[in-house]
Every structure is written in C-alpha cells, then in structure tokens.
N, C-alpha and C positions, 0 to 999 in steps of 0.2 A: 701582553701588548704594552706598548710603551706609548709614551702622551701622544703621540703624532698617529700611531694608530699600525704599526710594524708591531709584526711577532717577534717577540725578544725568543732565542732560542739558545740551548746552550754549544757551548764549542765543539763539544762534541756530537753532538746532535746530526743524524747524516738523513736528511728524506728520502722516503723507502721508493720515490719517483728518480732518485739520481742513481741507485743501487740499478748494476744490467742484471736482467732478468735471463736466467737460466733456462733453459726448455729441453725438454726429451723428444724424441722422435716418435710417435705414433706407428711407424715404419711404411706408413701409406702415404706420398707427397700429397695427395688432392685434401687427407685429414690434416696435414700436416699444417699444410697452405687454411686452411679454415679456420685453426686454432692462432693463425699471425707464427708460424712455424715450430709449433707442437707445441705441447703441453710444458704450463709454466712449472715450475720447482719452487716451493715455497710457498705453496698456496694450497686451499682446499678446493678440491672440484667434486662437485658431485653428480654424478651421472644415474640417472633416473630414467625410467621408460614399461613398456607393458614387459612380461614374459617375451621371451624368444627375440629382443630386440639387437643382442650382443653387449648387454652390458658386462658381459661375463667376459666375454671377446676381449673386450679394448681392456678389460685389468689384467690380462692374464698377459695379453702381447704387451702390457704397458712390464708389466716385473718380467717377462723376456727380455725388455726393450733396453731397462735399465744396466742390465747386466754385459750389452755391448760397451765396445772400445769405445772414447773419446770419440777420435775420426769416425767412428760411424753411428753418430748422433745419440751413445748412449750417455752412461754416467759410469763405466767400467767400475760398477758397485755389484750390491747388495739387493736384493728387494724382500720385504716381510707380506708375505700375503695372509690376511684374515678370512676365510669364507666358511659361512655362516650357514648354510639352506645348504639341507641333504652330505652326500657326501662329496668330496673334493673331486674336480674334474679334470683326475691326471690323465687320462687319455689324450685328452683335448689339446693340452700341456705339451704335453712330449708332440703331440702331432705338429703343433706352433714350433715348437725349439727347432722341428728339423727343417720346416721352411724360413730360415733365419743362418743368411750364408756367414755371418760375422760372428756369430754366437759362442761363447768358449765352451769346447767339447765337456766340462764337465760344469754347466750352469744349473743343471739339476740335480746335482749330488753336492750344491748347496747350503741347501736346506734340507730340513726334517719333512719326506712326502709319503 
C-alpha cells in the first residue's frame, strides 16, 4: 500500500474478480439455475452427503458433461475420473452416455474403462 492508503499492485497484475468465469452444464436447467448457471471451472467443489445421495451421479454426468460440444454447454474436452470405493460404476456410465443426445458417439472409448 502506498502512503494514501491504495494497493500499489503491479502492471501485470489482473484480479481473479475481473477474469469471466467459465461454467459447465450440469445438464439439468433447475441445477443449472441453482449453481448461478452450472458449475464454475477453475475452482474446487466438493460435494459431500450420506450413501445413496448421488454424489456419484453429478461426477459421472459432470465428465459426460465435459465431453460435449461448446454450443451445448460442455468444454468439447477430456475428463480424468478418479474413483476410489469398490469397483468403477460403468454400467451406470454408459446408461448416462445414452441419455445424453449431444454426446460424441465415441466419448467412452476415451479413456482406460
């Protein structure tokens, strides 16, 4: 801070409040709408809750979610899924992919499942 009492900052210096915030689609508008329109990018969220809540849900439809086009609120990327308890729940997986009308026919042959 300088004598008057201003944060001296440097030139380059850009605050992470002027930066637009990026969001993914949840693919349900009412979550969508709850989140200020879906989940931010660049942040960490942590989603907690009892057994059987769908915390499994919303990550597995979140790395479907990713893997849409642009125009239909994805990030036409990639997604790394870590899961941890038992084994991996590709049934559930592939059940999500095919209610997902934007999805590129080979979004699960990806990754290593």
């Amino acid at each position: 801070m300088d004598a008057s009492g201003n944060r001296i900052l440097s030139p380059s210096f850009t605050p992470l409040s002027s930066i637009p915030t990026q969001k993914i689609t949840f693919g349900c508008p009412v979550i969508d709408c709850l989140f200020g329109g879906g989940l931010c990018l660049r942040t960490l969220t942590e989603v907690v809750g009892e057994s059987g809540t769908g915390k499994t849900q919303i990550a597995l439809q979140l790395a479907l979610n990713v893997q849409l086009p642009i125009v239909h609120g994805g990030l036409d990327a990639s997604a790394l899924y870590i899961y941890t308890d038992f084994s991996f729940p590709i049934k559930r997986l592939k059940q999500l992919s095919l209610r997902i009308p934007n999805l590129p026919r080979n979004a699960l042959d990806k990754g290593a499942i």
